[in-house]
C-alpha positions in Angstrom: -4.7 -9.8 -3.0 -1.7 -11.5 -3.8 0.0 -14.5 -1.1 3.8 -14.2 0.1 5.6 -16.8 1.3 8.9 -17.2 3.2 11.5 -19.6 1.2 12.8 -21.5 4.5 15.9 -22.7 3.2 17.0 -19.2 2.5 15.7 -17.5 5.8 18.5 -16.7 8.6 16.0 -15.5 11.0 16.6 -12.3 11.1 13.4 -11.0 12.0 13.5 -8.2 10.1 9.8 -8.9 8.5 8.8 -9.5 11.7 9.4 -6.3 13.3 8.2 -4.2 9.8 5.1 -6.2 9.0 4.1 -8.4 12.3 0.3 -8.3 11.1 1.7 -10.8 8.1 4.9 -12.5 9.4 5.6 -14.6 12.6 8.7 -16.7 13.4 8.5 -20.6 13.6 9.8 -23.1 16.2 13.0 -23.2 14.2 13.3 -19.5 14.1 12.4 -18.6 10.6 9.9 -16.4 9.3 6.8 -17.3 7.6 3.2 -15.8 6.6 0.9 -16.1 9.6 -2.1 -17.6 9.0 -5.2 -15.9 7.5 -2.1 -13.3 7.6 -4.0 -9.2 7.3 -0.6 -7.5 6.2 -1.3 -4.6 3.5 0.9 -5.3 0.3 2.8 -2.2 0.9 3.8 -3.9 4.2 5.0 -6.9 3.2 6.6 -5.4 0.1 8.6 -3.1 2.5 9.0 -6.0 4.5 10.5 -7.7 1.3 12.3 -5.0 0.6 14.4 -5.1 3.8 15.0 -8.8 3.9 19.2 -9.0 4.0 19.1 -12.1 2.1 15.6 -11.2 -0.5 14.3 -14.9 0.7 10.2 -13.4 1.0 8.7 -13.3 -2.3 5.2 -12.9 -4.0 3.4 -16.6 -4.9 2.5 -16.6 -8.9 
């Protein structure tokens, strides 16, 4: 299964992932998104998750 990963310097903390995919994304101490550990999100839910990020800053590790 393929890893996403939150690029910080683009995230504005919207929470957007959060709230479509919370089994995969979680918000940090400086109130940015990233993948939660061991994170158990389906592809289609990150990749809607993705899809819905206002500034496209979650993306799919090569």
């Amino acid at each position: 299964m393929p890893q996403a990963y939150v690029d910080q310097d683009e995230c504005i903390g919207c929470e957007s992932c959060v709230q479509i995919c919370a089994e995969a994304f979680q918000m940090n101490a400086e109130g940015k998104a990233e993948v939660t550990p061991d994170s158990t999100g389906a592809e289609e839910c990150i990749q809607e998750a993705m899809d819905t990020c206002p500034v496209e800053c979650i993306h799919w590790q090569d």
